[in-house]
Structures are given as structure tokens and as C-alpha cells.
N, C-alpha and C positions, 0 to 999 in steps of 0.2 A: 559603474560596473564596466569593465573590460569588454571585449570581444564580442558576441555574439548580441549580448544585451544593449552594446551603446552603437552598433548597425555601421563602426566603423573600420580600419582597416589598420589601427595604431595598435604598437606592442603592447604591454603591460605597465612599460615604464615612461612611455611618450605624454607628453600634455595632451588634454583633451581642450578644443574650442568649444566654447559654449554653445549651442546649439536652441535658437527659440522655440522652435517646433516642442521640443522636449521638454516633459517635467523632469526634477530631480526626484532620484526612487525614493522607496519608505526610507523613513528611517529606522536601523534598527533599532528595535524594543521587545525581544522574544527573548527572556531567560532560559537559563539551563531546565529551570523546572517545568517552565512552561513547556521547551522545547522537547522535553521526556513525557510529557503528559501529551503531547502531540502522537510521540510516536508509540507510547504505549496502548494510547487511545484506541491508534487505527490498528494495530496489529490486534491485539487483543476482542477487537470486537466482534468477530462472527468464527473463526477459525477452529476454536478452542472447543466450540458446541457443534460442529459440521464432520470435523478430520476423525477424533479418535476412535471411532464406529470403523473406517474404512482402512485405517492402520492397522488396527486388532484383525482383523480382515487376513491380513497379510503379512503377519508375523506368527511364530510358532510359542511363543513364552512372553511371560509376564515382562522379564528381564530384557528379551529383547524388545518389547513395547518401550518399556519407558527408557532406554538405552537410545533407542531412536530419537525420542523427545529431546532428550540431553545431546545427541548428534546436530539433531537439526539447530539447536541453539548454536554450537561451536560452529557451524557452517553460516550461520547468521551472524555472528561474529565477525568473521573473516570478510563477511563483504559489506559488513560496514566499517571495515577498517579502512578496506579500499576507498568509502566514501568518504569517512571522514578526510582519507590526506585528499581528495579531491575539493570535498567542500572547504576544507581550511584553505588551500592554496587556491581554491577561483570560486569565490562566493557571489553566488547570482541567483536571487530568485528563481533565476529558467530551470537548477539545477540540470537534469541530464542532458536539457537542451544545449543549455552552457557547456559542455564537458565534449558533448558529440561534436557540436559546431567548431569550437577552440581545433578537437583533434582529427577529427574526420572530415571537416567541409559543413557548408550551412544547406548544401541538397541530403544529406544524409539527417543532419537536425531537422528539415523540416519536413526531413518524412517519419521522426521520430514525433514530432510536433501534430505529424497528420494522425497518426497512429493515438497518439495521446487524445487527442479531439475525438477520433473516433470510434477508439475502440479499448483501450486502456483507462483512462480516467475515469470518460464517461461510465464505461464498462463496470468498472469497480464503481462506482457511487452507486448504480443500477443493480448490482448486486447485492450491497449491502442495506440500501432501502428496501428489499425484496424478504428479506432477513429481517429486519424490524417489522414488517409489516403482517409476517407469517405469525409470529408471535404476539403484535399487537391486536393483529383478527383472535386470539385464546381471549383476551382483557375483554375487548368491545369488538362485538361485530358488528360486522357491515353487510351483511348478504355475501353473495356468491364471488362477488368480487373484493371483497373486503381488503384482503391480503397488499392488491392493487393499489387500491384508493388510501390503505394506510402508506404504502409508500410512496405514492405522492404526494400525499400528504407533508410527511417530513422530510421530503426533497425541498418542496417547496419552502416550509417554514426556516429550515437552517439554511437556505440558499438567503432567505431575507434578513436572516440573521446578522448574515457576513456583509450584505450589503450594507447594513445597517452601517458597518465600520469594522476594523479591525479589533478593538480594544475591547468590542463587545461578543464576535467571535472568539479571541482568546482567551476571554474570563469564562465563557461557557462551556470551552472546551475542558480546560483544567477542572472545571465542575463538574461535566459529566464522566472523565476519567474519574476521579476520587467516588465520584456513587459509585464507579462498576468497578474500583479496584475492592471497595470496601463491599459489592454484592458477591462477589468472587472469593473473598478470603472468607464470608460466612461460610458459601459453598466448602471451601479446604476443610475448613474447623469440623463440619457436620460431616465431612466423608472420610476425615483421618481421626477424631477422635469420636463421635458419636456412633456412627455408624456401627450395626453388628458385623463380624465378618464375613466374608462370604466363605461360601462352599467350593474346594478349590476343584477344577474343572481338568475332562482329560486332554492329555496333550492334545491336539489340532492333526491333521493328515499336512505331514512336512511338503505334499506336492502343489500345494494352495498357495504357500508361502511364497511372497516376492519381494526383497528387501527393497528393491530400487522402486518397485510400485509404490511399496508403503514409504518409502520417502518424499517420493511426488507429495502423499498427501498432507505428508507433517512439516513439508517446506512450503505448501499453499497455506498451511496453521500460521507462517511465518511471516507471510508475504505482508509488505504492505513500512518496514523499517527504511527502503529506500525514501520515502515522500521526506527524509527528513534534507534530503538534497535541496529541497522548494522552503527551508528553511533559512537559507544561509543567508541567503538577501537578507531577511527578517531579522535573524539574531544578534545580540547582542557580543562584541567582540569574540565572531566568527571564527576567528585564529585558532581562541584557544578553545573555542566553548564547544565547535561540533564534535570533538572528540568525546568529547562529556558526555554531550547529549546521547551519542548513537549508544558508546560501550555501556553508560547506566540504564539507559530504555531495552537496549541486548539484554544486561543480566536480568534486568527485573522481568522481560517477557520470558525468558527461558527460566525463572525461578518458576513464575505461575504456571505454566505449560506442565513444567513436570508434575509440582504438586498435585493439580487439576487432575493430571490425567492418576496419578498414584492413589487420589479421594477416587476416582469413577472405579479403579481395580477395586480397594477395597470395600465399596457398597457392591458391585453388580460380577465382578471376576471377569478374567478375559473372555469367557463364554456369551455372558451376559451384556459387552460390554459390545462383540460380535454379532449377536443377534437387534442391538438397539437399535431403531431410526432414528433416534432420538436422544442421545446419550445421557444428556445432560437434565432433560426430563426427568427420566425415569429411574436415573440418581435419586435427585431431588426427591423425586415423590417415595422412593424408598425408605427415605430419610423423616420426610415431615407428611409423607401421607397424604388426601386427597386435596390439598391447598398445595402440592410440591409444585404443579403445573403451575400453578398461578405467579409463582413466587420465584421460578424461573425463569415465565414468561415477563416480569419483571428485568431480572439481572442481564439477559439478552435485548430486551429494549433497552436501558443505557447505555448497556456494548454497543449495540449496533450503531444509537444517538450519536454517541461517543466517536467511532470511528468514519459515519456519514459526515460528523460537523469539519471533523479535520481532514478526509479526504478531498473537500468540498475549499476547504483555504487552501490547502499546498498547490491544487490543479492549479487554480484561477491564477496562480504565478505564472505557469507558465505560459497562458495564452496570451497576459503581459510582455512576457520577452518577445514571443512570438511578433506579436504586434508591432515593434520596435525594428524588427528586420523585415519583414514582409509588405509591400506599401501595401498590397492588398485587404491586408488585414490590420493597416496600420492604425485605424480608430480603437481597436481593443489597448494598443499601447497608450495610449495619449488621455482616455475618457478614465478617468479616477478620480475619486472623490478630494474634498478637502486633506484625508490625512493621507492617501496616497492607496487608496482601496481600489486594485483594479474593478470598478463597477458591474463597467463593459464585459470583461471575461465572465464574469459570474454569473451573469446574468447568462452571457452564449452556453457557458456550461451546461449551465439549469435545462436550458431547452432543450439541449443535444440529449443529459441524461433523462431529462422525461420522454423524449420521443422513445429511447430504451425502454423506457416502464413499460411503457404501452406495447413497445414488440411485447417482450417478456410476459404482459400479462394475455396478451394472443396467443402464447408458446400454451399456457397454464403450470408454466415450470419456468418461471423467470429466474430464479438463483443458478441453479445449474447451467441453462442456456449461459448467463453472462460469466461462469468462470470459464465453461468450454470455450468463447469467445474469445478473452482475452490471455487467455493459459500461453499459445506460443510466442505473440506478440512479446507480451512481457521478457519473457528469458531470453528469445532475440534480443531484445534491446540494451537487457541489461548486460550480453554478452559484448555487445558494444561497447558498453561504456568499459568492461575491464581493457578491453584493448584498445581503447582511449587512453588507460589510464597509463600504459605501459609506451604509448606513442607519447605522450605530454612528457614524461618521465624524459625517455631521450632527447627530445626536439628543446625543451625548454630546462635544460637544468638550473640556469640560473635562476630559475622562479622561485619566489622565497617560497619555501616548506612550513610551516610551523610543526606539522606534524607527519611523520612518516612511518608508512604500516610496514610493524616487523617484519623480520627473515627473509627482506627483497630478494628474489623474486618467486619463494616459495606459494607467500599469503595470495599476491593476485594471481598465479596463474591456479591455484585450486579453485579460487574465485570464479575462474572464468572457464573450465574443467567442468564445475557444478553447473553453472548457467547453460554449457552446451549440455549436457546429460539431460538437465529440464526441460532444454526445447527440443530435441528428440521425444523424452518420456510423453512432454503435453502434446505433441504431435499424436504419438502412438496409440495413447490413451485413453483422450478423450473425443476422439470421433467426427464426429459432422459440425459440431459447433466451432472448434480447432481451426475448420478449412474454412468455414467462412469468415473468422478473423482475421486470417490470411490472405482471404482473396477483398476483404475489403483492405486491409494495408496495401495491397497492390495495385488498389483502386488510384493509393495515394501519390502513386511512383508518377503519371502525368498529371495530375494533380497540381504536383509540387511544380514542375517542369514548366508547365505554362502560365505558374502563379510568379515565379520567382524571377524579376528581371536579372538578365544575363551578367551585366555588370557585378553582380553579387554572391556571383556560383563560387567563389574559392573563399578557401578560408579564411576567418576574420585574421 
């Protein structure tokens, strides 16, 4: 790997010296199906049951509900277009680390690298074991804390999973995608075909309505197709296949999105659907009755499974590249198992997101706390990488392309249009939790500074 990942200062086309210190990376072995089962995994696993309660919210009609849904898809599209000709043309495990470092400098990457460690990664794993846990406490409780204890639980057990090796992460993950695509297409069948219809409800007071709110919430439904960037190290001839993976993981998340939400109008009506906590419950239970609870809290525990196991692989790449550049933190580059499993990362991971468990389950609202946390972080960073991609573009033309995203330079600057709107909105939005993600990524800016020898400040 190029630039950022091999901690040296040669082109693209320069020989590299073998270097002892260093292992050679994985090799790749992540198919296209694999690698869609990745991303449909993570996106699909908590989103789908959280958003559509707070969309209906803040839209005025059925049509613009699900019009949103099919929005945020095509918006989801567009930036993984940008990623794939990214990941096709500089394929490295670090994915965004790789892309920031190449085009903005390795102090900018390793305070996207701080930001990942401390409040993005972790963040989302922390949320998303928050999410299984709430639902696995309906199955079996645990007392007062239950919620807690279930999701340390399976922080812990897929953190050991992955340690275990690769080969055994990626069979599990493609396993627990297919239980929640195939928990999810029962849900369609019973809310578009069984279901009676509902009673249709009166218009909404149009002064409630905020389309750019309710986008916030159906692009957080979204969130989560970037991780396929921490794929390209991994995949199988990268060139041609991330395009595959992102645009077939895009259509099939935005096929389910809308069905999903089109089954919850016709059981409960945009009224119904407005007044829920709980959307996806009380579907359910409309449908099959006082087991609907149960039988949800099912399909959400494999979502959640699902998107915990693969969130949990794509981080730990990154704290590999990381490792690689930073001497400081050069034992997480180095420490990997026989097949090339960064150990080390996985394991720092684990500990960083369980210390989040523990804030979160101090909050007694750990879900919430960690999206407000990482809301503006995220679309920062990701507005970075569009104007990386727009810097790589000129700086480096001759870089071979395998693939390039339509209608240059329409698709990324919407791309990156949409990202700044996000981080405004999640600014706006979401409150106290917002600032303190903020003000811990700014923790990171000496951080980085006095971690990074000087020698190293410019770009690879």
C-alpha cells in the first residue's frame, strides 16, 4: 500500500525497499458478496427501526414520506460513487485515513484517525450495542441494567470473534446479514400484503413540517455505506469490485428503506406512524399480535448483531494504518496475527468502546447520547474527504482510475453540498451531545501535534 499506509515519502509508481520492521498486509479475500453483506449489514441494522417515527414528524403527506426515503437513497448513491473511484484508485485498509493523508497532510489524517478512536468508531459501535441490548433486555432480563450488561456483552463476544481471525469474522458476518435480510422481508410481506389497511388520517398542521430536519433523520437511516472504504485493503481485485460492492449494497439498502417504511404506512398510517416510540414494534404487533414484541425484538437483535460484527472489522483497519505512521502507536501496526488480523487494534478498540458503554449507561440513554456525539464529527469528516477527492483529482491525474464517478464535477460537489448541510443540521439539532464531540475532537488537534514527529508533518 501507497502513501499513508507504507509511512513513506515514494509516489505511487516508485519501488518500495523492503522494510524488516514491517509485515506484509492481508491479503485480499473479501468478495463482492461478502463485501455487500458488509455494508448492508451495518447500514441496515439499527436505522430503519429509530428514523421513521421522527421523519413522519416532519413531513406533511404519505408521499412526501416515502419520497424522502427514495431521496436519501439517491443522495447515498452519489457518495458512494465519490468513494468508490476513491477506493478503486488508492485501496488501503486506513480507507479515509488513506485519502485525507494522500490529499490533505498526515496532521489532518491523524486528527481524523483521533477523531475515529475517539469518537466516531468507537461512538457508533457504542451505539449500536446500545440498540441490541435494549431489545435483547424484551428476550431476557437482567435487572435494572440489563440493556447495559446486554451490550457489553456482545461488544465483547464479536470483538473475540474477530480476534479469533478474519475468515471467521467474515463467515459470521455474511450469516448474520442473511438472518436480518430474510427477518426484514417477513416484516415487508406481513405489512404489504397481510396487513388490514389503515384509516387514512387528516392532513398534519403544514407549520411542523421541516424537510431538511426530516432529512437529517433519513440520512442518519443511511449512515454507516462509508465503512466500505476499510474494505479495499481487504477485497478482492479492488479495481473493479468496489464499485460493485458500494452501487449493489446502495440499491439493495434503499430497495428495503422504502418497502420497510411503505409496510409501517400501510399497518399504522402516517398518524400512527407519528405518534410511535417505537415503529417497528407496534407494526409488528399489529400484525401478529401479542408475540409481535418478541418477534421484533428478534429481527433487531440480528440487525443490530449484524452491523456491531462489521462495524467492529472495518474500525480495527484503521488503527492498523494508523499504527504504521505514528511511532507512537506503532505496536497496533506491527502486532497481527498469523493471517494478518490486526489483533492489537481490536482489541484497543474494544476497550475504548466499552469505556463508551459505561459513560452511556451513567447517561441511562446511551443510544441517543452516542449519535448526538458523533452527528457532527462524522459529516466534518466526511466533507473532507469530498474535497480530497477533488484535490487527488487535480494533483495526481495520472493516477490510474479504474473507475470514475459520473457528470465530473456535478456528483462530488452535491456530495460535498450534502455533507456540509449535515454538519450544520447535526450542529443545530442535536444539542449538548453535538458540543461535546466537538470539543473532544479538539482535544485531538495537540494531541496529534505532540504525538507526530516533525519529520512526518507533510504529505506522504
Amino acid at each position: 500500500m501507497a502513501g499513508a499506509t507504507n509511512g513513506g515519502r515514494r509516489g505511487p509508481n516508485s519501488a518500495a525497499m523492503p522494510d524488516p520492521d514491517r509485515r506484509e498486509p492481508p491479503r485480499a479475500s473479501i468478495s463482492v458478496l461478502q463485501g455487500v453483506a458488509f455494508i448492508v449489514g451495518i447500514v441496515t441494522g439499527i436505522g430503519i427501526f429509530r428514523s421513521p417515527q421522527l421523519v413522519a414528524q416532519s413531513v406533511t403527506s404519505e408521499t412526501a414520506f416515502i419520497v424522502l426515503w427514495a431521496i436519501g437513497g439517491m443522495l447515498t448513491l452519489v457518495g458512494a460513487l465519490v468513494y468508490a473511484e476513491l477506493g478503486s484508485a488508492y485501496p488501503s485498509g486506513g480507507g479515509e485515513y488513506h485519502f485525507l493523508s494522500r490529499a490533505l497532510g498526515r496532521p489532518v489524517a491523524l486528527l481524523f484517525a483521533w477523531a475515529r478512536v475517539a469518537v466516531l468508531q468507537t461512538g457508533i459501535i457504542a451505539a449500536v450495542a446500545f440498540v441490541f441490548g435494549d431489545y435483547a433486555q424484551q428476550l431476557v432480563s437482567l435487572g435494572p441494567w440489563g440493556s447495559s450488561i446486554h451490550a457489553a456483552l456482545a461488544l465483547s463476544v464479536l470483538t473475540l470473534v474477530n480476534l479469533l481471525g478474519l475468515p471467521q469474522g467474515k463467515g459470521f458476518q455474511l450469516a448474520l446479514t442473511t438472518l436480518t435480510l430474510g427477518a426484514i422481508v417477513a416484516v415487508v410481506i406481513a405489512g404489504l400484503w397481510l396487513a388490514p389497511a389503515h384509516v387514512a388520517s387528516a392532513p398534519p398542521d403544514p407549520s411542523g413540517a421541516s424537510f431538511g430536519l426530516a432529512l437529517v433523520f433519513v440520512l442518519l437511516a443511511y449512515g454507516g455505506w462509508s465503512e466500505a472504504a476499510y474494505l479495499s485493503g481487504d477485497l478482492k481485485d479492488v479495481r473493479r469490485n468496489m464499485v460493485r460492492v458500494l452501487v449493489i449494497a446502495t440499491a439493495i439498502i434503499t430497495l428495503i428503506y422504502v418497502l420497510m417504511n411503505l409496510a409501517f404506512l400501510n399497518i399504522l398510517g402516517l398518524d400512527g406512524i407519528r405518534g410511535s416510540s417505537a415503529v417497528g414494534a407496534d407494526a409488528v404487533r399489529k400484525v401478529a399480535g401479542s408475540q409481535g414484541a418478541a418477534v421484533l425484538a428478534l429481527v433487531i437483535c440480528c440487525a443490530a448483531l449484524s452491523a456491531l460484527n462489521g462495524t467492529i472489522f472495518t474500525g480495527a483497519r484503521l488503527y492498523h494504518s494508523v499504527g504504521n505512521d505514528l511511532p507512537v502507536l506503532k505496536r497496533l501496526g506491527l502486532e497481527t496475527s498469523h493471517d494478518g488480523n490486526p489483533t492489537v487494534a481490536l482489541a484497543a478498540q474494544g476497550v475504548v468502546a466499552m469505556s463508551l458503554i459505561v459513560f452511556g449507561a451513567m447517561t441511562r440513554n446511551g443510544f441517543q447520547a452516542m449519535v448526538a456525539y458523533t452527528a457532527p464529527v462524522f459529516w466534518l469528516f466526511l466533507l473532507l474527504v469530498g474535497v480530497s477527492y477533488f484535490i487527488l483529482r487535480r494533483r495526481e491525474p495520472e493516477q490510474e482510475q479504474p473507475f470514475r464517478a459520473p457528470l465530473y464535477p456535478l456528483i462530488p460537489a452535491l456530495f460535498c453540498l450534502t455533507c456540509a448541510y449535515l454538519l450544520y443540521a447535526s450542529l443545530v439539532y442535536t444539542g449538548l451531545g453535538a458540543l461535546v464531540g466537538v470539543a473532544v475532537l479538539l482535544i485531538g488537534v495537540p494531541v496529534v501535534w505532540l504525538a507526530m514527529p516533525r519529520m512526518s508533518m507533510e504529505r506522504p
